[in-house]
C-alpha positions as CSV (number, residue, x, y, z in Angstrom):
1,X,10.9,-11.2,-0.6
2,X,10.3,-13.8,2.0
3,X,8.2,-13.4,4.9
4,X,10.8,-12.9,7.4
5,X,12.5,-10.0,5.1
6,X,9.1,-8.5,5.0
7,X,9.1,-8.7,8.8
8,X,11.6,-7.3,9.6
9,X,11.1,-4.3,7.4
10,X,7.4,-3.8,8.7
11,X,9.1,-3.6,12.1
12,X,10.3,-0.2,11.2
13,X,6.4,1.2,11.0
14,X,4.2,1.7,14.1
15,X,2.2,-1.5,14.7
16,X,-1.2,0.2,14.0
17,X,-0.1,1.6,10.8
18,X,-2.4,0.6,7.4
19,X,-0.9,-2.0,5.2
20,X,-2.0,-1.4,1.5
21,X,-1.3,-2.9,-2.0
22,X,-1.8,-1.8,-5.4
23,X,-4.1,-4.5,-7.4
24,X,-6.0,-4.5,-10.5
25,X,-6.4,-7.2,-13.1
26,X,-4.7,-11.1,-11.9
27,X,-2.2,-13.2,-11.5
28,X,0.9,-12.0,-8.8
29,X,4.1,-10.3,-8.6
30,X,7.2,-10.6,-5.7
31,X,7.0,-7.2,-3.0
32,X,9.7,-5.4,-4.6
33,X,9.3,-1.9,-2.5
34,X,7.9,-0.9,0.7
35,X,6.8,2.5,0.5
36,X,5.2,5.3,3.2
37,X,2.3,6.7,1.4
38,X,-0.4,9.1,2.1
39,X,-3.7,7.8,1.5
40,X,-7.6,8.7,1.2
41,X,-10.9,7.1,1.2
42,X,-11.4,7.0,-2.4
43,X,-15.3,8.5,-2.5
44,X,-16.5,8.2,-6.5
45,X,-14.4,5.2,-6.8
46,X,-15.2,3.2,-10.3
47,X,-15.8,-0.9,-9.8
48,X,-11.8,-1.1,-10.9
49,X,-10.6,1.6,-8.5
50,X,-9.0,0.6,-4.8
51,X,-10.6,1.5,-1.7
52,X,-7.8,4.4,-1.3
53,X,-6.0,7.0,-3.6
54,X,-2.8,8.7,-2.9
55,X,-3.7,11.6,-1.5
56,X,-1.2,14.8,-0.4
57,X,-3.8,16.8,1.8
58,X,-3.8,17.3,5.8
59,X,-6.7,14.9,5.6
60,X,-5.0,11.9,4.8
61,X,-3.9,8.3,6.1
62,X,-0.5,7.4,6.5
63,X,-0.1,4.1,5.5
64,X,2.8,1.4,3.8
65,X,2.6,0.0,0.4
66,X,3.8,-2.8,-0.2
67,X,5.0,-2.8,-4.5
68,X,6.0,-5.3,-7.1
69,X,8.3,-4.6,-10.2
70,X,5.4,-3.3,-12.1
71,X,4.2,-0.1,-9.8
C-alpha cells in the first residue's frame, strides 16, 4: 500500500482516532487491511505482549489497525 492509498483510506476515520499495529518478532510486512477494532490497556501484559488487546467490553478504545498478510 503506498502512502497516498493509506491516506486516503485513514480519511474515512475521525482525525483523533488511535492508529495501532500488530508486532512481535522482526523484519516487515506491506498494510494489507485496515481494520476498526476495539481496544484495551493491556494491564498484566508479558515483555512480548502489545500495549493493547482486543477487547469487546463498554470500556474499550476504538481504534484502526493497520494489518499485513500474516494477521
Amino acid at each position: 500500500m503506498t502512502a497516498s492509498e493509506l491516506i486516503d483510506k485513514l480519511k474515512q476515520y475521525p482525525a483523533n482516532m488511535r492508529i495501532v499495529v500488530v508486532g512481535y518478532e522482526s523484519g516487515f510486512d506491506d498494510i494489507e487491511t485496515i481494520q476498526e477494532v476495539s481496544i484495551d490497556k493491556f494491564r498484566k501484559k508479558r515483555e512480548w505482549d502489545g500495549k493493547y488487546r482486543e477487547r469487546t467490553n463498554s470500556a474499550t478504545i476504538n481504534a484502526v489497525a493497520l494489518l499485513g498478510d500474516r494477521t
